[in-house]
C-alpha positions in Angstrom: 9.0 5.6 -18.8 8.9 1.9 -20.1 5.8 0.9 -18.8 4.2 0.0 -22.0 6.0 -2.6 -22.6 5.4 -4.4 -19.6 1.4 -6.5 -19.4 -1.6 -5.1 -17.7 -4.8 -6.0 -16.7 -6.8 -2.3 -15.9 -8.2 -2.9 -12.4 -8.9 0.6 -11.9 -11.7 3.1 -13.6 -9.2 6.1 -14.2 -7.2 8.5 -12.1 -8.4 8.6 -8.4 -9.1 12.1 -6.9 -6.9 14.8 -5.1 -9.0 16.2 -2.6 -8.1 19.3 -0.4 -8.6 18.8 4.1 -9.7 22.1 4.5 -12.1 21.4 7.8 -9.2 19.5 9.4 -6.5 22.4 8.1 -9.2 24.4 10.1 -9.5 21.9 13.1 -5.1 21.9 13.0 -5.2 25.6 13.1 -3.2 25.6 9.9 -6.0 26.9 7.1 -3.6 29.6 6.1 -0.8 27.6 5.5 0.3 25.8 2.3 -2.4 23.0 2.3 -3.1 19.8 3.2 -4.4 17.3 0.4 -4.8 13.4 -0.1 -5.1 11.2 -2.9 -7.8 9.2 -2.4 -6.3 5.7 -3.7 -9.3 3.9 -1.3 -11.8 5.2 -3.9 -11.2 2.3 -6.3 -14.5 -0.1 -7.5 -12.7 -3.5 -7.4 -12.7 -5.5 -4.0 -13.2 -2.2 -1.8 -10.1 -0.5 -3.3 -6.8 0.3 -2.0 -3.2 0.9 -3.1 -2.6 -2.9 -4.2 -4.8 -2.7 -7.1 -2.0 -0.4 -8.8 0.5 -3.6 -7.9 -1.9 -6.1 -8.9 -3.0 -4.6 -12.8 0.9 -5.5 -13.5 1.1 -9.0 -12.0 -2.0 -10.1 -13.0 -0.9 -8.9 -16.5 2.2 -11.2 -16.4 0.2 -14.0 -14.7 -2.4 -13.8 -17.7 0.1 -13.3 -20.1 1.6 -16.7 -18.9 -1.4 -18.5 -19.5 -1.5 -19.0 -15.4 -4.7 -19.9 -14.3 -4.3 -20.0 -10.5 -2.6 -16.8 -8.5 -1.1 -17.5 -5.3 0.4 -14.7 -2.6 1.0 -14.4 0.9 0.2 -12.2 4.2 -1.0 -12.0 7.2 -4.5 -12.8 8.3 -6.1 -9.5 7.8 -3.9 -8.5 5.1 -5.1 -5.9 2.2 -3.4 -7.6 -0.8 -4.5 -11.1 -0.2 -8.1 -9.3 0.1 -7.5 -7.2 -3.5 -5.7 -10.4 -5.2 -8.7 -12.6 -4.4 -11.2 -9.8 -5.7 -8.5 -9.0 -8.4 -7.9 -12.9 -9.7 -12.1 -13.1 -9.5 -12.1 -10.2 -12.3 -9.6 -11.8 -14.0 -11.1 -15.5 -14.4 -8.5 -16.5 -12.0 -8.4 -19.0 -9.0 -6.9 -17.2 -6.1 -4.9 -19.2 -2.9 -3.7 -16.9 -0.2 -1.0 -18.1 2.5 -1.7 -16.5 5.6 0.1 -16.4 8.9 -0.5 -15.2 12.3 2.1 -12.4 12.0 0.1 -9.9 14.6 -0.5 -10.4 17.7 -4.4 -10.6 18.0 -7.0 -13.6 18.4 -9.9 -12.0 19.7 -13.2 -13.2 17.2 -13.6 -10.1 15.5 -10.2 -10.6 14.1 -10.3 -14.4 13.2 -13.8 -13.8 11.5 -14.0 -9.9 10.2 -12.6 -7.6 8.1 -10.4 -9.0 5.0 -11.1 -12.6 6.3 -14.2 -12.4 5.4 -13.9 -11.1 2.3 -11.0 -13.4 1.2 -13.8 -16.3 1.5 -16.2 -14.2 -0.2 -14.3 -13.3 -3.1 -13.9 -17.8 -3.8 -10.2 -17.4 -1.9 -9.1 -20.7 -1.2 -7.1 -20.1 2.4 -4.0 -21.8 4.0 -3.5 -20.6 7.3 -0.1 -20.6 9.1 1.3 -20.1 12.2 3.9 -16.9 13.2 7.1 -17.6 12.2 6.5 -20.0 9.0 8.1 -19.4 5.7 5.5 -17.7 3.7 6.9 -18.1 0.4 8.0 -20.8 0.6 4.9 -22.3 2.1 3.2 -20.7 -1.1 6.1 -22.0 -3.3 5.4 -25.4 -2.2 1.5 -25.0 -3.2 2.3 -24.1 -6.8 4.5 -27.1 -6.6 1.7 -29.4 -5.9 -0.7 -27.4 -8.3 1.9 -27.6 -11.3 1.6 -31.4 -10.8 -2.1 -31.3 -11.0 -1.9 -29.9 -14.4 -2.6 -26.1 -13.1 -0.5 -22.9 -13.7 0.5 -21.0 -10.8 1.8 -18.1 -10.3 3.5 -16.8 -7.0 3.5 -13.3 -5.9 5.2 -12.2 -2.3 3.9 -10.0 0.4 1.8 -6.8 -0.5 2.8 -7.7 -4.4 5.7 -5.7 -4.1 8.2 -7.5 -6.6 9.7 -4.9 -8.8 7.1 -5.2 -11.7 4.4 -4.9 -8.7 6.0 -1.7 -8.1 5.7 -0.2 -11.5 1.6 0.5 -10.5 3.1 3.2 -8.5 5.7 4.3 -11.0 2.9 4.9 -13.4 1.3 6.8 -9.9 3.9 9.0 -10.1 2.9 10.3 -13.7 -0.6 10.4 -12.5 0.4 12.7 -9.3 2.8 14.6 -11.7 -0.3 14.6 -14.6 -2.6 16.5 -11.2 -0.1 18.8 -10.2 -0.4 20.3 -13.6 -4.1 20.8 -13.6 -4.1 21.6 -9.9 -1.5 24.5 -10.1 0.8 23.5 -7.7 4.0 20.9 -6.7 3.4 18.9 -3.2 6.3 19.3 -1.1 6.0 16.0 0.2 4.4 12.8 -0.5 3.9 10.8 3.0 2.9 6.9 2.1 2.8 4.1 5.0 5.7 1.5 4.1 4.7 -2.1 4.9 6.4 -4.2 2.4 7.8 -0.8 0.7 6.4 -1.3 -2.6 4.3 1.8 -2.8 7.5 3.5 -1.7 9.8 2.0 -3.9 7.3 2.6 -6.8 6.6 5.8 -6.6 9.9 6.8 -5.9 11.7 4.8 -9.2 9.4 7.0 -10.9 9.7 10.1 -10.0 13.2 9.5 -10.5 12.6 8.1 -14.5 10.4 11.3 -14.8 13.3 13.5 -13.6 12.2 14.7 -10.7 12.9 14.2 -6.8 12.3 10.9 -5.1 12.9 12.9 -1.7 9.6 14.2 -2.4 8.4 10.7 -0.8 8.2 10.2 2.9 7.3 6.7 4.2 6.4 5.9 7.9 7.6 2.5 8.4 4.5 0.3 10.0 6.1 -3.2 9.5 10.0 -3.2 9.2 13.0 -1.6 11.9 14.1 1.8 10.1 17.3 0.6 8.9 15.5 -2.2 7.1 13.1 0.1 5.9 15.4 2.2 4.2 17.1 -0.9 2.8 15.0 -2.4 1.4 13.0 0.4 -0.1 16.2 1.5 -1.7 17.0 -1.9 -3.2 13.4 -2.1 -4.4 13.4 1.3 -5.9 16.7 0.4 -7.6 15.3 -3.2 -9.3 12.1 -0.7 -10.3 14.0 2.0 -11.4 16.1 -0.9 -13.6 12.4 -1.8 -15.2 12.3 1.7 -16.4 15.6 3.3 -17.1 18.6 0.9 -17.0 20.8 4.0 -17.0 19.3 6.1 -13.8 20.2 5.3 -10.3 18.5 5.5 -6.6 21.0 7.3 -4.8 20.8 7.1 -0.8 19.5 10.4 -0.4 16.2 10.1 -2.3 14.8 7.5 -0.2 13.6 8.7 3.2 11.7 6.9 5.6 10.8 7.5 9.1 10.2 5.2 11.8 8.8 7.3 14.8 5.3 5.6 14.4 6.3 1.9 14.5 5.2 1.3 17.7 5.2 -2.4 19.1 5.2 -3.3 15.4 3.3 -4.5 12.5 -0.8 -4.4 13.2 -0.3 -3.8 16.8 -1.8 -0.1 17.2 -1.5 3.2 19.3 -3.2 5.9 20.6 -1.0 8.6 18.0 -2.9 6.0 15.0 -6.9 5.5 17.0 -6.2 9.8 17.5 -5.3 10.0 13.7 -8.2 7.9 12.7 -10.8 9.4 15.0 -9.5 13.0 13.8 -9.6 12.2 10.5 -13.3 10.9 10.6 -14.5 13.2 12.8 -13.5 16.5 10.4 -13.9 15.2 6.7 -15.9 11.7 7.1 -12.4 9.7 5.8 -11.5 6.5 7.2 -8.2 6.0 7.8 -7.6 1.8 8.6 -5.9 0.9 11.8 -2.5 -0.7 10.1 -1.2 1.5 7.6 -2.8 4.5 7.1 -3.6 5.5 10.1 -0.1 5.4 11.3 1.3 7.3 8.7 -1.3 9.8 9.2 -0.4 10.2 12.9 3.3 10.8 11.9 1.8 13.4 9.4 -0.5 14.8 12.0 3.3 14.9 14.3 5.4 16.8 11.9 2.6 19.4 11.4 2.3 20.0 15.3 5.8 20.2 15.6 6.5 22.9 12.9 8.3 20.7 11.1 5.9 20.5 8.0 4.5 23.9 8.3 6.3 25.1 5.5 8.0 24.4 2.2 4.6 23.6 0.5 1.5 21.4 0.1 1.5 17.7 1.6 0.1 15.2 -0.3 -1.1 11.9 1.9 -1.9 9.1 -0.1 -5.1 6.9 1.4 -4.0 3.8 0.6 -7.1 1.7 1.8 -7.7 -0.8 4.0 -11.2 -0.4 5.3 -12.2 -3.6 6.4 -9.4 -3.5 8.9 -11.4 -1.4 11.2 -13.5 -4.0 11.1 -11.2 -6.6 12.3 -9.8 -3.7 15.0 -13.6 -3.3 16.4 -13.0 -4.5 20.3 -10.1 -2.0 20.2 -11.7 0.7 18.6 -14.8 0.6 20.8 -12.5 0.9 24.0 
């Protein structure tokens, strides 16, 4: 793969773990099947850790190698890459401004004041808040604008950091699952990933596909987007990644799959399938799942298992992809 020849800033202290579930393969009543494993992409030293540090070791390589001295994304309030770009741009020397709207549904306290929010401040974030419905990017657009004026060097990132050269953190994932698989002995039948702004998706599955092996291997549980869109725009994604890496390979439609059976009432608003999966979780190997992403795509996990579905065929990999402080922000809802 080409990723050599793209900037990076190392965020990350080396190869996070693969780690077996064997008292919840126990507690599922399936110890004697294949296995159960995750990657533990939480277990990262910068800003709590989590699955946008891959993203953000690319564009904070292009933003530094630009000279910029003033990063700028977008999310929602509690969102996990405006928490990791603000610890991320500290590292690098970098003023950080985040443009966050009120995408989910929630206004009790411990959601105004807790969880990422708080770190955002913490880690010297200057934030613009924004009602639902407002133009992110553009809002954040508009910023660099006015910074660019004032003599400063911006640069704009969109939601969750998944442009395509975002998306190469989990291309060079892909190596690093493929790199394990060799020194664990074994080849996971599936990979199941949460897909918010399908970066991780796309990523991973662009290179799998540049390493010549099967991007079907992903399974993404849309938290955010309808299916169809999902599938979209993960394809398209992979495609533009997949471009960054080997102009010559394709994405074809089959080797993205996504599955949108724990949406819910949408992005950040949870359900009992996700507080069960997180509660499980906790309760068998002391792993905390957050209340957004992973802990959806764990209860979708936690589905196929119980329906037979995923009993066979092979180890399943689950990649925690962070988010702690969430469940601080989720703390009324949790308690009940």
């Amino acid at each position: 793969m080409q990723l050599v020849r793209h900037p990076r800033l190392p965020l990350l202290e080396g190869p996070t773990p693969i780690q077996r579930l064997s008292r919840l393969e126990h507690a599922l009543g399936v110890a004697d099947g294949p296995g159960l494993y995750v990657k533990r992409d939480d277990l990262m030293g910068l800003g709590g850790g989590g699955n946008k540090l891959r993203k953000l070791e690319y564009l904070l390589g292009e933003a530094r190698a630009q000279g910029c001295d003033t990063f700028i994304t977008t999310g929602a309030r509690q969102s996990n890459h405006a928490r990791l770009s603000a610890a991320a741009s500290a590292r690098a020397g970098m003023a950080c401004e985040l443009v966050l709207t009120d995408t989910v549904p929630r206004d009790d306290e411990a959601y105004r004041r807790n969880g990422n929010v708080l770190l955002d401040r913490l880690f010297g974030a200057t934030v613009h808040r924004h009602p639902a419905g407002t133009d992110a990017l553009a809002a954040a657009q508009d910023r660099a604008a006015a910074l660019t004026v004032a003599g400063r060097r911006p640069y704009v990132v969109g939601s969750g950091g998944s442009s395509p050269l975002g998306c190469l953190g989990y291309a060079a994932c892909a190596a690093e699952i493929k790199r394990q698989e060799g020194e664990l002995g074994l080849r996971f039948a599936r990979v199941v990933i949460p897909n918010g702004s399908s970066g991780t998706h796309a990523g991973l599955a662009a290179g799998l596909k540049a390493l010549g092996d099967d991007p079907a291997r992903v399974t993404s549980f849309t938290v955010l987007a309808p299916l169809c869109n999902a599938i979209e725009n993960s394809r398209q994604l992979a495609e533009r990644t997949l471009h960054l890496l080997d102009p010559d390979a394709a994405i074809q439609e089959a080797d993205i799959v996504v599955r949108g059976d724990q949406l819910g009432g949408g992005y950040g608003v949870p359900t009992e399938a996700m507080f069960d999966a997180v509660r499980l979780v906790a309760r068998t190997e002391g792993l905390l799942l957050d209340p957004v992403y992973g802990g959806k795509a764990f209860a979708g996990l936690l589905a196929a298992i119980d329906s037979g579905e995923w009993r066979e065929g092979g180890p399943l990999l689950f990649v925690m992809t962070g988010g702690l402080p969430g469940l601080f922000a989720y703390e009324p809802a949790l308690r009940g």
